[in-house]
N, C-alpha and C positions, 0 to 999 in steps of 0.2 A: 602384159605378162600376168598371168592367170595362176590361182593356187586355192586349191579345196581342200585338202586335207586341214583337221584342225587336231595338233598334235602336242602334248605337255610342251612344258619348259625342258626337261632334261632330254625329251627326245626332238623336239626340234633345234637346239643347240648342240647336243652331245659335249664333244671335250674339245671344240673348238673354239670359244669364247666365253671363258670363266664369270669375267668383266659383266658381260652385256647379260647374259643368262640372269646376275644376281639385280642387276638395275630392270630387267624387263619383268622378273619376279617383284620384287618391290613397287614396279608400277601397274599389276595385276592388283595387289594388297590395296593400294591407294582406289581402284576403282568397285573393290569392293566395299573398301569403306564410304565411296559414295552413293554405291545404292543401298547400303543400310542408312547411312541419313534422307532416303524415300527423293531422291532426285527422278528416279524414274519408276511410274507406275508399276504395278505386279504383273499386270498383263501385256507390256511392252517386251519383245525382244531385245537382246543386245548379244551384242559378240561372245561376252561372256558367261553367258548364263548356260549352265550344265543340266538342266532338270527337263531338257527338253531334246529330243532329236531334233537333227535339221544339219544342210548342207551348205557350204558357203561358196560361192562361185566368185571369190576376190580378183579382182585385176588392177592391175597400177599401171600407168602409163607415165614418162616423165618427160619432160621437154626442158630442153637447158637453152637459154636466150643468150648467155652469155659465163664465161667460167673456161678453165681447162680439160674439161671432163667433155664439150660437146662433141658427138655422133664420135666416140672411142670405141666404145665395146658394148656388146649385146649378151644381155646375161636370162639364162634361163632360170634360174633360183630367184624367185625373189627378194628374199633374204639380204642374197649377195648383192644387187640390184640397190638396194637401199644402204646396208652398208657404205658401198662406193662411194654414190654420189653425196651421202654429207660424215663420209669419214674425219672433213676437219674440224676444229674445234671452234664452237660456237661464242668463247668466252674470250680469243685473242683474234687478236688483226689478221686479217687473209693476206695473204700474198697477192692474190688480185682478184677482181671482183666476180663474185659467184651470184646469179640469177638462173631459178628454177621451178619449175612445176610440178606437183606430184597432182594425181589425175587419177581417183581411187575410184570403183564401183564394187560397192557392198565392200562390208568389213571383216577384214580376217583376225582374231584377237591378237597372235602373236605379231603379225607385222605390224600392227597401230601401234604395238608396246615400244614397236624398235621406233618408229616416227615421233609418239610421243618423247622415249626418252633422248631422241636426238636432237630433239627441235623444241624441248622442253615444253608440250605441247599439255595441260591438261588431263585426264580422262576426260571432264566433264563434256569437251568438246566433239569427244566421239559420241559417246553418252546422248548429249542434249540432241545430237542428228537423228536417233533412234524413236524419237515422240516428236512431236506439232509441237507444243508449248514450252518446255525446256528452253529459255536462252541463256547467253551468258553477256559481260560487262567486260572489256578489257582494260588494264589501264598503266602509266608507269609507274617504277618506281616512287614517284613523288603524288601520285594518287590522280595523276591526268587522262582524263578520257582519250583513247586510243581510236577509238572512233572503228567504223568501216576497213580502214587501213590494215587491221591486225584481225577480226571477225565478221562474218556476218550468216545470216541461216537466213534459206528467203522456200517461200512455196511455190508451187506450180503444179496448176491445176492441167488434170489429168483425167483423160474419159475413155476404158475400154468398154468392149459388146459383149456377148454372154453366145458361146459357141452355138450358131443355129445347128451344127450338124452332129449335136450330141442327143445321144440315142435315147436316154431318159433325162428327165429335165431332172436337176436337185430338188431336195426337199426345199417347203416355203421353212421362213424366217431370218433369226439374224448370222450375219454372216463378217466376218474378219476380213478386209480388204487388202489384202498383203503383196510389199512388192519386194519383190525377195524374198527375205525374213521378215522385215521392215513391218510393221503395224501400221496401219494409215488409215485407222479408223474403222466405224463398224457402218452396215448396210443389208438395206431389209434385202429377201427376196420373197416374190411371192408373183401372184398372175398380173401378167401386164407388161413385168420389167422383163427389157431388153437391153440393159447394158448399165452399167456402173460408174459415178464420179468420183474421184479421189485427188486427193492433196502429196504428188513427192516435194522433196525435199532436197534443195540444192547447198551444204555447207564451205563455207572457205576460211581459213588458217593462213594468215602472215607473220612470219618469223625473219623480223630486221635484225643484222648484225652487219658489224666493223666492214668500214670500206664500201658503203652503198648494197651490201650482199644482202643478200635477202632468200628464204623459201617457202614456197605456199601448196597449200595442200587445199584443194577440193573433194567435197565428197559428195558421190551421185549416187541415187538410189537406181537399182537395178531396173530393168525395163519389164519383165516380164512380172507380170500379175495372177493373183487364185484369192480366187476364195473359202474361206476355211470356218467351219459352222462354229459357232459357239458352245455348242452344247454337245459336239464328236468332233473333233479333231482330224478323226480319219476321213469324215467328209470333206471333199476340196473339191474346186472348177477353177481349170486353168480360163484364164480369161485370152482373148484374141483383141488385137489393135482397133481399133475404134473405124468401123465400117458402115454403119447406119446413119451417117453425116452425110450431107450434099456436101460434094467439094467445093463450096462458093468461096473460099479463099486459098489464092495460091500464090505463092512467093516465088519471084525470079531474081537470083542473082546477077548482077550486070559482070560480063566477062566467062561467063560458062555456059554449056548448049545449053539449049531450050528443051533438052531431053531430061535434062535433072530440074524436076520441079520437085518445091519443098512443102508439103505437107505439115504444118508444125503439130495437129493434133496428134499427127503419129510418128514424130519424130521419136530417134533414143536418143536422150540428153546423151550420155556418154560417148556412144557413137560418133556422134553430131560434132561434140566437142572435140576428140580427137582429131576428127577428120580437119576442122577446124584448125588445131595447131599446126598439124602436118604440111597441111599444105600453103599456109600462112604468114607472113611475117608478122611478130609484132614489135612494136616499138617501147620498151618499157622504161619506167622512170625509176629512182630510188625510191618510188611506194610501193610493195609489192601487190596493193591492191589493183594497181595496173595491168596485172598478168591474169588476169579474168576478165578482158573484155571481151573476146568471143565469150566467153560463158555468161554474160550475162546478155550480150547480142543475142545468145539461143533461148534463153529465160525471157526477152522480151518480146521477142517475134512467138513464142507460146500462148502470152499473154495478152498478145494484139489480136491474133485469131479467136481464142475464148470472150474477150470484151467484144467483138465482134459480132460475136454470134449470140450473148446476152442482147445487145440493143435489137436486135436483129428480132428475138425470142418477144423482148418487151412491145417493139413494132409489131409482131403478130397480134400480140394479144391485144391490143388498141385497136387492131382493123379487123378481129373477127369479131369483136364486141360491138364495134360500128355498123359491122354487117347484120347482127343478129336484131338490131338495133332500129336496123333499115328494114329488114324482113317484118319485126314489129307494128310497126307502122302500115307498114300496107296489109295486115292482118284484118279481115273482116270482124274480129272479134276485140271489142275493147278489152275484153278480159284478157286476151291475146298479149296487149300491147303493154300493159300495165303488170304484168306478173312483178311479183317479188324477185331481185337477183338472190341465186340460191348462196345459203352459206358456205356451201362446199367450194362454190368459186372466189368466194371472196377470201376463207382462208387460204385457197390454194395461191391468191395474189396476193397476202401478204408474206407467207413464206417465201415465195419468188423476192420479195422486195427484203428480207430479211439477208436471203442468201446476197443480192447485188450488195447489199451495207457491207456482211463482214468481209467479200473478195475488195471490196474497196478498199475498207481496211488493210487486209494485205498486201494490195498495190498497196497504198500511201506508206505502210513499212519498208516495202521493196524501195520505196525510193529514197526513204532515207539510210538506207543498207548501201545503196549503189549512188549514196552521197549526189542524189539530185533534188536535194532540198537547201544544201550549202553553196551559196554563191561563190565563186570563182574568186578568186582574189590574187593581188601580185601583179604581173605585168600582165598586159594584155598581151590581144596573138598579133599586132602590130610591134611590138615593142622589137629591138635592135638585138637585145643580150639571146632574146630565145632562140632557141637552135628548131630546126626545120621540123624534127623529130616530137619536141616540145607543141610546134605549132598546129600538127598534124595532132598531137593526142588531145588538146584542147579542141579542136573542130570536133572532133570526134564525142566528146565529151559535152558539148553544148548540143549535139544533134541528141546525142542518146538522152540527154536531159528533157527535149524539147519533145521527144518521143513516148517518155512516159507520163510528161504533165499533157501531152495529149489525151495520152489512155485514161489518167485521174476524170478530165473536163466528162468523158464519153461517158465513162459510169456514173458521175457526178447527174449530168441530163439524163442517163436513164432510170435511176431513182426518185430522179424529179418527174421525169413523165409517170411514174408507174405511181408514185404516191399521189399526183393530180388526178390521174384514173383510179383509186381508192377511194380519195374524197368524194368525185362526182359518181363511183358506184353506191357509197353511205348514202349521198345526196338522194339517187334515186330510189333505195331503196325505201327513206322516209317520205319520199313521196307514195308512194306506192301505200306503205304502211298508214298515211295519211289519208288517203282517198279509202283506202278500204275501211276507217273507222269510220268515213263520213256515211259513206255507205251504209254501214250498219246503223248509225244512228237515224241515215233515212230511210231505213226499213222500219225501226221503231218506233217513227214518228206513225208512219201509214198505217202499222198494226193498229196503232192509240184511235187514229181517226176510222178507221175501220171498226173498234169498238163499239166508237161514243157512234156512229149512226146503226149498225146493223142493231144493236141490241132492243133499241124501239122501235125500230123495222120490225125484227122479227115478234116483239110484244105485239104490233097491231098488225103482221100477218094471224098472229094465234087470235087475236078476237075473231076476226073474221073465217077461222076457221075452225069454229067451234061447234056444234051438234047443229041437232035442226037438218035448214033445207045447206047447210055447210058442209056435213057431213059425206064421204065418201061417198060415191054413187047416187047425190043428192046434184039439184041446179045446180046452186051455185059452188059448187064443190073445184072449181077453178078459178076460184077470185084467189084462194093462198100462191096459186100459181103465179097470177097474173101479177100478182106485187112481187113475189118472192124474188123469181127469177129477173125479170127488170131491173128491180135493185140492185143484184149481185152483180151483174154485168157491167152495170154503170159503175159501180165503185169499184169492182176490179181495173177498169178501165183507167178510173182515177188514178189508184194507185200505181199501176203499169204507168204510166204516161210519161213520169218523170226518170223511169228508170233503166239505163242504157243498152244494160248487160238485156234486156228482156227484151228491149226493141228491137238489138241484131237478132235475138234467137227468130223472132216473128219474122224479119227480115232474111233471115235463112230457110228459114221453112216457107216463107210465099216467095222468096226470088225465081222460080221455075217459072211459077206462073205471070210475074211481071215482068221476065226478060221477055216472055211472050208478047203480054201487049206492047211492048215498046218497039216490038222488029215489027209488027204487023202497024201500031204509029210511024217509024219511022223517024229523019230528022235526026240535027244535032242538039243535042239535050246540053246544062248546064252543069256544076260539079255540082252533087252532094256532100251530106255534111259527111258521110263515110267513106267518100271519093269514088262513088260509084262514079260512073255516065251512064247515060241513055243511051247514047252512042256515038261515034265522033273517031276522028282519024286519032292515031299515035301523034300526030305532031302536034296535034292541041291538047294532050293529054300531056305532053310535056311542056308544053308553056302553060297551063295551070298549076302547072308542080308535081305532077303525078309521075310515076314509073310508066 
């Protein structure tokens, strides 16, 4: 059930509900007064806020497990829809026991007000779903943490593309990532980028009362994405589903055709999730945190595909490095082999390693959100008292557990690989840094001894070539020669002799000429110190170690 219009209190009420109009008023006032105490940034959207155009595409879905209200009547008004199903009173005993779901995408202001004031539910809670950081604490009357059971806000990482088939591309810069209305952060544009990461937002609300009753409310961020400039508003790019992936992960469900595979990078939570009740049974207990485990089933197969393709990302980056590594080495050029690694790589790997820490983070949240860091306690799933139903939601509960301290270990190793390839890039690059001072300083040294002998070389070439029969067009007029040039050559020689980078060059500029004598010699030659051969089969050029 769907509703856009966003319409006052007297005109979406009129004179049919004096009551609720004056408490859904008063609970408007209460969320005003919490974004004057700066709960939510100035540049966050929310339901309420007037200083800005924008449309709301709200929908609710409900599912009742149990109650006297289940599959009765089908209401077009959602209003009326809400009213119904928790028309009783939250503060006395039921008549019999009521379990149910509310099932929101994107938020309409007047029907949160009727939710919140039915189910005494906060602003802050809608509020806090509208930014990343906002959370809240629940707890009872006697100041006891509530735990999971009564809240939890969890992320989920989210990747669209940037429309190839738009006619001019947007202007470069920064850009508002929005899903919905929903803010979810900012993101550059400029040449290169082809598509966009973002963080939605999965919240949930349980509301226990008398006689095991219970109601919980989820809240989904909208599936459709734009982006919106900072600095023009009227500039926007609708974004498209994430298409520039290889589909190397695909999910089959056991019991349905092999025609419906699941995609999770491009799943709609909302969608997903309904479909999920619909057509679903579930088994729920007196915690109403129980009536979100498909929603958390679709939050975690999201999040097994994305850790996936991190290790996946981290694995590349190890074997192109390896490879460029291997290419190095069989370079005929020392100076080839021993470059400096540039900085632009090394920062780009450590941002990589920064982004796996804080998604890790989020996991290790998510899992104490969906209560899989609290050990099980009370009877076991052998024990006699528990009912089949009980036994089934504990299996179920220990695999989902075992599922996400999987995901933890995978990111946990791929931090750890990607920080040991950090170390051993620092590593190499003080190598490098290291050889290139030695370098220099054995340049320094040759200049010194090039000095101390040329300088009384060339003293006792100048006696010798001074007036007389020395002089130009005179006999001996080639003795300066005859010292000068001898000298120079010997001692350039010297000094070349010890120095690598000049040997290949010498060694590149006569290999023409020595592949030559070597095919007209013939025969199998031994390896050199640069791994040449003289010549010899591939297979002895692999048992010497060579490519």
């Amino acid at each position: 059930m769907s509703s856009t219009e966003i319409p006052d209190h007297d005109t979406f009420w009129g004179d049919t509900n004096d009551v609720m109009k004056i408490q859904t008023r008063a609970y408007a006032h209460r969320v005003s007064e919490a974004l004057n105490g700066g709960f939510l940034l100035r540049q966050y959207w929310h339901p309420w806020r007037q200083d800005i155009p924008y449309k709301i595409r709200c929908t609710i879905k409900v599912h009742e497990f149990m109650g006297d209200h289940h599959g009765i009547k089908v209401f077009d008004d959602p209003k009326e829809m809400l009213l119904y199903y928790e028309n009783s009173s939250k503060n006395e005993e039921p008549k019999q026991t009521n379990r149910r779901l509310f099932i929101v995408e994107d938020l309409h202001p007047r029907l949160m007000e009727i939710l919140g004031v039915l189910l005494d539910i906060p602003p802050e809670f809608f509020l806090a779903h509208c930014e990343e950081f906002p959370s809240l604490s629940v707890s009872n009357p006697s100041g006891t943490a509530l735990g999971s059971s009564s809240y939890w806000k969890v992320p989920v990482p989210r990747r669209y593309d940037l429309p190839r088939s738009c006619c001019q591309p947007p202007p470069d810069g920064q850009y508002y990532a929005k899903l919905g209305n929903f803010n979810r952060g900012e993101t550059p544009l400029g040449k290169g980028i082809q598509w966009v990461g973002l963080t939605s937002i999965v919240s949930y609300w349980g509301k226990p009362y008398g006689k095991d009753s219970w109601t919980s409310v989820v809240l989904i961020d909208p599936h459709r994405c734009k982006l919106e400039s900072k600095w023009a508003p009227t500039i926007s790019l609708d974004l498209v589903d994430c298409n520039g992936l290889r589909d190397i992960t695909r999910e089959f469900r056991l019991g349905s055709s092999f025609d419906k595979i699941v995609q999770s990078h491009k799943q709609r939570i909302y969608d997903a999730t309904a479909d999920a009740y619909d057509n679903h049974k579930v088994n729920t207990t007196k915690d109403p945190f129980s009536s979100t485990i498909f929603v958390r089933n679709i939050v975690r197969s999201i999040w097994e595909e994305f850790v996936y393709r991190q290790i996946t990302d981290v694995h590349d980056v190890q074997i192109n490095d390896e490879q460029n590594q291997y290419k190095k080495r069989g370079s005929k050029s020392s100076r080839d082999y021993h470059d400096a690694p540039s900085y632009e790589k090394y920062h780009g790997l450590m941002v990589k390693r920064q982004k796996i820490r804080e998604k890790k983070r989020d996991l290790q949240n998510i899992m104490w959100n969906f209560q899989c860091k609290i050990r099980p306690e009370g009877r076991k799933d052998g024990s006699e008292s528990a009912t089949p139903e009980e036994k089934e939601n504990e299996v179920m509960a220990q695999r989902e557990h075992q599922a996400w301290a999987f995901l933890e270990e995978r990111l946990e190793a791929a931090e750890t690989t990607l920080g040991n390839h950090l170390e051993m890039f620092a590593q190499r690059s003080a190598l490098v840094q290291a050889e290139a001072a030695n370098r220099m300083a054995r340049s320094s040294g040759q200049l010194t001894k090039i000095a101390t002998v040329i300088v009384p070389c060339s003293f006792v070439a100048s006696i010798f070539s001074m007036g007389g029969k020395f002089e130009a067009g005179e006999s001996l007029f080639f003795v300066y020669w005859t010292i000068s040039v001898p000298m120079t050559l010997v001692l350039l020689a010297w000094v070349l002799a010890k120095d690598e980078d000049s040997i290949d060059f010498f060694k590149q500029t006569l290999s023409p000429f020595l592949r030559k004598r070597d095919q007209t010699q013939g025969g199998n030659g031994t390896r050199r110190r640069w791994g040449w051969f003289k010549a010899g089969s591939r297979e002895k050029g692999h048992e010497s170690g060579t490519p």
